[in-house]
Structures are given as C-alpha cells and as structure tokens.
C-alpha angles and dihedrals in degrees: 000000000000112000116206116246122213125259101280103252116206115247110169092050087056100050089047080058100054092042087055093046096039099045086056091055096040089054098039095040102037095092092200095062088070109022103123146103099219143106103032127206119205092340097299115117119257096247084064110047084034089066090034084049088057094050098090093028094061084048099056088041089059092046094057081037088059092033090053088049088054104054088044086058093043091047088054108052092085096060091048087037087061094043107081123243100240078199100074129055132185109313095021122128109228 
C-alpha cells in the first residue's frame, strides 16, 4: 500500500529567512546595542549614523529575504503542479 507524502516544504530556506529578518530587527530595535554617544562620524552621535547605517542594510537584507522566498516557491511548484486541482473539472479553464 503506497501512502501519499506531502509536498516537501523547505525548511532551511525559511529559517534563513527568519535569521536574516529577525537579525535586522534585533540590530535596529535593541536599544543597548547603540546606545552611545561615541565614536562619532562626521560629528553626529553614534546612535544616529548607526540607524541611518542600517538603512540600506535593512533594505538589501529584505531584498535576499524576498529572493530566498522565491526560489522556495519556484522549487515547489513541481510538487503543487503534480497534485490535481479538485476545482476544475474536464472543459474548465485552471
């Protein structure tokens, strides 16, 4: 008797995914990790170009964050494009 398995879901893409979301929120929210004064650059005080530093940071991380979800969708539409639609029957368009 062959059972059916469900459709492989990616794991280790998702959890990339989270490390690279959460880390962004963790640098930019915990308030500890840029609470000083010192160093300064270019006379503004470290807890401003250090937010204005993550800025584009925060940006490219989103992008790899949006990238990796793609390829875990693309590699599984295979997997869903085997699986029948129990919506559509003969003459139907999908």
């Amino acid at each position: 008797m062959a059972q059916s398995r469900p459709a492989r879901t990616h794991v280790g893409i998702w959890i990339a995914i989270t490390v690279v979301l959460v880390a962004s929120l963790v640098a930019t929210l915990w308030v500890p990790f840029y609470n000083h004064l010192t160093p300064a650059l270019g006379g503004f005080p470290f807890f401003y170009w250090y937010q204005l530093l993550w800025v584009p940071i925060v940006a490219i991380l989103s992008a790899v964050a949006y990238l990796l979800s793609r390829v875990a969708r693309r590699e599984s539409e295979p997997a869903r494009a085997q699986a029948p639609n129990p919506g559509s029957g003969p003459g139907e368009a999908s």
